[in-house]
N, C-alpha and C positions, 0 to 999 in steps of 0.2 A: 759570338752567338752560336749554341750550339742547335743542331734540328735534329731531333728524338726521335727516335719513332717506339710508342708504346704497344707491347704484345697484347692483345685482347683476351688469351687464356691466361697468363703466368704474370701479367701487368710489369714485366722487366720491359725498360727500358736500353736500346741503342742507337747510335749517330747514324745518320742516314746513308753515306759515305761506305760509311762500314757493310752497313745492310746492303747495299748495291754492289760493293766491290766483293761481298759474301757472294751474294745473291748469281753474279754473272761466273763468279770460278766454280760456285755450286753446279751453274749451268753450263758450264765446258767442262765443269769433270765427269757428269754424266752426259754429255755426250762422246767425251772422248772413251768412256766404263762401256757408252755404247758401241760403240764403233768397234773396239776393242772387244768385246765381247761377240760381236759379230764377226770380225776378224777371225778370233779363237774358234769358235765356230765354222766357220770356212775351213780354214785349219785341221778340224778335228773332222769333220765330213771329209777334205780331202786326203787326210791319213787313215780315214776308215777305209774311203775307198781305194789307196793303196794299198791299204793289209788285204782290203779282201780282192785287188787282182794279185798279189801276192800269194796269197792260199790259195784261189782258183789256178796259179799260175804249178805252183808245187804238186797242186792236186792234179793240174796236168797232165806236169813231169812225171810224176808218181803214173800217173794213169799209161804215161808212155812209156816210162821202165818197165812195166808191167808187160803193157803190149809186147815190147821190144822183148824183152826174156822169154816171155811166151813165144814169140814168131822163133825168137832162137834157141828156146829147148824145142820146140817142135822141130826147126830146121836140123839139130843135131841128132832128133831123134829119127829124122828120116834119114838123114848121112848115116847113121849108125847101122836102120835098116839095110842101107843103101849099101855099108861099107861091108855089111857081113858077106858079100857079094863081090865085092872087090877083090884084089889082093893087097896086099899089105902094101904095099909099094902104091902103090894106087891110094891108098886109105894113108899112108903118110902126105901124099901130095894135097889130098885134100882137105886132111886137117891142116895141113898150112897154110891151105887157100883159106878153110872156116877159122885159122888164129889168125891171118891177117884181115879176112872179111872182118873177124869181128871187133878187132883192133879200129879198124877203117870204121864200123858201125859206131865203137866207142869213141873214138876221137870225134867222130862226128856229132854224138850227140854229144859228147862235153862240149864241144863248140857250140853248138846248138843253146844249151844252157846256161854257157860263162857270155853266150850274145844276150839271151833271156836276161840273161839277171845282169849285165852291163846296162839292157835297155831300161830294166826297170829300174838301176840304179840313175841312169840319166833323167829318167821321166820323175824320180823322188825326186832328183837332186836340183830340175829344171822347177816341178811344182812349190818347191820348199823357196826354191831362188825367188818364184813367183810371187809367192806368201809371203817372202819377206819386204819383196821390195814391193807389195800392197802395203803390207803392214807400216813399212817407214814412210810410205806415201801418205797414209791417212797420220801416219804422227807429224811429219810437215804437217800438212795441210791443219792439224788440230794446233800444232804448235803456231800455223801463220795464224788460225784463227784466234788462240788465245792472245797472241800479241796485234791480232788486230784489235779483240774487246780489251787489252788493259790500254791502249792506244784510245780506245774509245772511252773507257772508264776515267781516264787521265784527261781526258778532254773535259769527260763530266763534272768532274773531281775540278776541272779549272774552271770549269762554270759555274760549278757550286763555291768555289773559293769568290768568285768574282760576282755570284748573287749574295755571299756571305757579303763581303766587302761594303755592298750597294745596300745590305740591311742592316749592317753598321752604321756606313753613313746616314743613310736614312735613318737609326735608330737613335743616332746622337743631333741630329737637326730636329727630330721630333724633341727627345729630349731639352735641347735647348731651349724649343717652343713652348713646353708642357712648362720650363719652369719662368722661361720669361711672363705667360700664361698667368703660370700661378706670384708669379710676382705682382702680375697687377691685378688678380685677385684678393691677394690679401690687402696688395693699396687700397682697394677697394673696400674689403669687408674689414679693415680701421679704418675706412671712414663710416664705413654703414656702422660699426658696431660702437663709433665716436656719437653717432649722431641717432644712435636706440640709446647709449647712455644715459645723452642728454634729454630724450623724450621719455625714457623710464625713469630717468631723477624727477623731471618735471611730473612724473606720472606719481610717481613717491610723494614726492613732497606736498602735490594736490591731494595726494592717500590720507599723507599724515595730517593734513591741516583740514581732511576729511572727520578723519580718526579723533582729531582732538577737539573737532564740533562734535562729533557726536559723542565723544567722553565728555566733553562740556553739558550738550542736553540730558545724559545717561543723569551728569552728578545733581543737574538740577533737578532730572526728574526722579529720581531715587529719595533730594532731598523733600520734592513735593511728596513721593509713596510713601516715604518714614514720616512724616509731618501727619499725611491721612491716617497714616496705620499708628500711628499715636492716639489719633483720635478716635481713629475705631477703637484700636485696642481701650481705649478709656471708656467710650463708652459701651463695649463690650464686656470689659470687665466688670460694669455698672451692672448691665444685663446680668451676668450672670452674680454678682452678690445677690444681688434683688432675686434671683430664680433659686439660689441658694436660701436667701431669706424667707420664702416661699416655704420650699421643701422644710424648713425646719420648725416651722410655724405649725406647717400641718404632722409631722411628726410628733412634734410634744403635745400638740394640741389637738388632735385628731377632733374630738365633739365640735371644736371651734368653728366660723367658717371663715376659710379665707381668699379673698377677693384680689385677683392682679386685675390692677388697671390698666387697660391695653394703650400701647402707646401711641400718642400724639392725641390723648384725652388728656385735657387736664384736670386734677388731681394729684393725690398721694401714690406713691409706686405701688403699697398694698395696702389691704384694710383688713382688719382682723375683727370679726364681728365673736365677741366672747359669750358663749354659752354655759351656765353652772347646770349640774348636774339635773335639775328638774325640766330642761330645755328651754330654758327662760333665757331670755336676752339683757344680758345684763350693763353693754357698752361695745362701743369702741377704740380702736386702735389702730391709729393711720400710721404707719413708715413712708420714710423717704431715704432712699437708698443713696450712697452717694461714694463713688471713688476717683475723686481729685488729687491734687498735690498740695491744695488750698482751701482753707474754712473761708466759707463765703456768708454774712450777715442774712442776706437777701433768704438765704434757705427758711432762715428763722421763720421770718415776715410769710413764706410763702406757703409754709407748713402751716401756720395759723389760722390763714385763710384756710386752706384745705380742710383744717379741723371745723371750722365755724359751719364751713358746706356741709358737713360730713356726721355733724354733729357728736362729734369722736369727742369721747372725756378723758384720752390721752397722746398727744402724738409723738413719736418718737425719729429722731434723723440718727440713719446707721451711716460711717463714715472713717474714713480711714486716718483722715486729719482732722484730730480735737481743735477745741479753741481751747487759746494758753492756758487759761484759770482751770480748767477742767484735763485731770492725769489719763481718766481709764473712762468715768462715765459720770457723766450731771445735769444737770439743769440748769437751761436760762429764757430767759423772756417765755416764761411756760413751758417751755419745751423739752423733753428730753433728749440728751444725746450720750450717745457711748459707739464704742466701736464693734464691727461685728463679731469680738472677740468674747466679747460682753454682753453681748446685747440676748443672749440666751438668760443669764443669772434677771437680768432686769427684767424682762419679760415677764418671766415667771413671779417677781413682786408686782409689777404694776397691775399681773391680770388679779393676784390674790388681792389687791387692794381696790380695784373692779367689782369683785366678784361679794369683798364686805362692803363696801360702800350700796353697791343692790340691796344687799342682804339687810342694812341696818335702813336704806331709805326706805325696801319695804316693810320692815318693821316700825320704821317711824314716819311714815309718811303723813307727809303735812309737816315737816318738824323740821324748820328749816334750819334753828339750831343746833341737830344732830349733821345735818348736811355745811354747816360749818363749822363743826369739833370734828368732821371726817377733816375737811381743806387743812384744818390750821396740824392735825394729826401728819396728813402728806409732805406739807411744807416743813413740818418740826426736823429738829436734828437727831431725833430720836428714832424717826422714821428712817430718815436717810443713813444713820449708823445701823438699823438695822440691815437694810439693802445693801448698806458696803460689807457687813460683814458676811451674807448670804454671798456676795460678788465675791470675794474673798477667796470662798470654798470653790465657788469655779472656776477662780483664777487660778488656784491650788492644782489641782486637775488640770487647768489647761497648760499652766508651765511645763508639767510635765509631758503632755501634750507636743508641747513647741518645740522639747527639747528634742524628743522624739523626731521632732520632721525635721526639726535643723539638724539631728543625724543622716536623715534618710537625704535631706539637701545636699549636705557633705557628698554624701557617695556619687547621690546625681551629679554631682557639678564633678566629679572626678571623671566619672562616666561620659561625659557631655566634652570634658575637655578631649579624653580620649578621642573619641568620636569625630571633635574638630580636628582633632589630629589629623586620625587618618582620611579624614573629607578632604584636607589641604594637602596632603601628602598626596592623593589620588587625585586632587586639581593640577598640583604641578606635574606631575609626569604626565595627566592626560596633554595639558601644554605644550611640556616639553613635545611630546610625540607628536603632536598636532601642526607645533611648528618645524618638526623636521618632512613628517610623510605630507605634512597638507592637508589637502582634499581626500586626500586616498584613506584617511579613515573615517569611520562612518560619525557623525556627529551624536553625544551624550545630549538627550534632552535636556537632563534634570543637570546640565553642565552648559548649556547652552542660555543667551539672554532671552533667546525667544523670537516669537514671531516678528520681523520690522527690526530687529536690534545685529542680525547676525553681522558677524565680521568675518570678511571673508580671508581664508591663507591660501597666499600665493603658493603654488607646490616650485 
């Protein structure tokens, strides 16, 4: 295990070892740079101040050669006076005496200056001895002290080997610990996660046999909503022929008036009270509207009543399913019936045979046998081939009609498939994604069951 130590400016990393045995030579070599520099210094003051009793020393001498030449041109120049005075024998002696005086002068001051310059060779040669053995003194002494810090460092260096050691060991017992530890940790968390398994299956399998009561109540209640929405849609669809019967009553027949009977009255669905051109009231005509999958007898029976209430002189049942004997539109037990495919052409004859039956009872009234050559005229088959041929012409016009919309079906239903296409294509991906993200995405209403129905995904 290594111990780093990381730079705070440059983030290099080195071993601490390192850094310290740096650290202590860094600091013996500048004290030894010091020392030594101090030394050098010493040194250089003490050889300054040699040159400069050296130069004062010459400057001296110089100042004494001086003197000396001076005292001894002046001494020769007074001998000289002196000797012009003498005789020649006399002035030989005494220049012998002034070349040996000055012989004797010069020996002496060369002695004088060969002691001079011996002393100050002994006094270099003792300070320089001096400076040196300072100088090797502080190198011992730098050199005991650098071998006392690597003596020390080496110590450290064995402390740190033998804290290394000791966090070794200690790092392989923790180690051992951490994994015996985590051994019986995971004993542990297989048994914890044996026994969430088991309580998450349990939790599952309660989900699912949640899930499949309530897809049980979903398919029963979906089957109750299609069974109502059958019913409404029937009798919605009732509604609306009947509101369609309506609007078309009063459209070809604008002068007419026509009457909806509001519902849970009983009654005919509408009543068409006919009007001829003089404003006279010439009859009625009750419907009954009707969009079953089945002809029902009872309509008959109950249409009749309504007529006798009503005192309508014709009633008519619009409906989608004829009875067998009758193809597009007929008569039975009094009644009329046709589909409301039809039931425009007929219309339009029964009000015209309204409108002359008025016309001839008020021309013959009292005359009951004109009002029974009108009956036996309605009932003839002369009558009735007229109206299928009139029907004829509207059925002419309406095939064409039909064909028309079972074109325009065609396309819707192409249209329609499309459309569930892409509704189902965009259910399953919404699924798909729903079952991978979960909750995390936000729920489709118009994809959703609804309030009390939702299902929730686990994320």
């Amino acid at each position: 295990m290594e111990n780093n130590i990381k730079c705070p400016n440059c983030g290099f990393q080195f071993p601490v070892e390192g850094a310290l045995f740096n650290q202590a030579e860094e600091q013996i070599r500048k004290e030894y740079e010091k020392k030594m520099a101090q030394n050098a210094s010493i040194i250089k003051q003490q050889k300054e101040a040699l040159e400069k009793e050296k130069v004062d020393f010459e400057k001296k001498k110089e100042k004494e050669n001086e003197l000396f030449t001076e005292r001894l041109t002046k001494k020769i120049e007074e001998e000289r006076l002196r000797l012009k005075k003498i005789s020649d024998e006399e002035l030989e002696q005494r220049n012998r005496f002034f070349n040996e005086e000055r012989e004797r002068m010069r020996k002496l001051a060369t002695e004088e200056i060969e002691q001079k310059t011996r002393q100050l060779d002994e006094e270099k040669e003792k300070l320089k001895k001096q400076a040196q053995e300072e100088f090797e003194l502080k190198i011992r002494q730098l050199e005991e002290e650098n071998e006392k810090r690597k003596n020390e460092n080496k110590e450290l260096k064995n402390k740190e080997l033998e804290i290394l050691k000791r966090e070794v060991e200690l790092k392989e017992k923790q180690e051992e610990f951490q994994l015996e530890l985590q051994k019986k940790f995971l004993e542990k968390q297989e048994e914890l996660a044996a026994e969430i398994r088991k309580k998450e299956q349990e939790k599952v399998d309660l989900r699912i046999k949640e899930y499949e009561k309530k897809l049980e109540d979903q398919k029963k209640l979906v089957e109750e909503m299609q069974r109502k929405a059958e019913q409404g849609s029937m009798q919605m669809q009732g509604e609306v022929q009947e509101i369609a019967l309506e609007d078309l009553l009063r459209a070809d027949f604008p002068f007419d008036i026509i009457d909806e009977v509001p519902k849970g009255v009983r009654g005919a669905d509408v009543i068409q009270t006919v009007i001829n051109p003089l404003q006279q009231v010439c009859g009625k005509i009750i419907y009954e509207s009707k969009r079953t999958k089945a002809f029902s007898d009872q309509w008959i029976e109950k249409l009749k009543e309504d007529q006798r209430e009503q005192s309508a002189v014709i009633a008519v049942i619009v409906t989608e399913v004829l009875p067998k004997e009758i193809e597009r539109f007929g008569r039975r037990d009094g009644v009329w019936i046709c589909t409301y495919h039809d039931v425009k052409s007929l219309i339009f004859i029964l009000r015209e045979t309204i409108l002359r039956e008025y016309s001839i009872r008020m021309s013959h009234e009292n005359k009951g046998d004109k009002v029974e050559l009108l009956y036996r005229y309605l009932v003839s088959d002369d009558f009735h081939q007229r109206v299928e041929a009139i029907v004829e012409g509207f059925s002419s016009l309406k095939g064409e009609m039909d064909r028309e919309k079972r074109a325009m079906m065609k396309i819707w239903k192409e249209r329609e498939k499309q459309i569930e296409k892409v509704i189902s294509n965009t259910i399953d991906m919404y699924g798909s994604i729903r079952g991978i993200a979960g909750n995390a995405i936000a729920p489709v209403k118009a994809l959703e069951l609804g309030e009390g129905y939702d299902v929730d995904v686990d994320e």
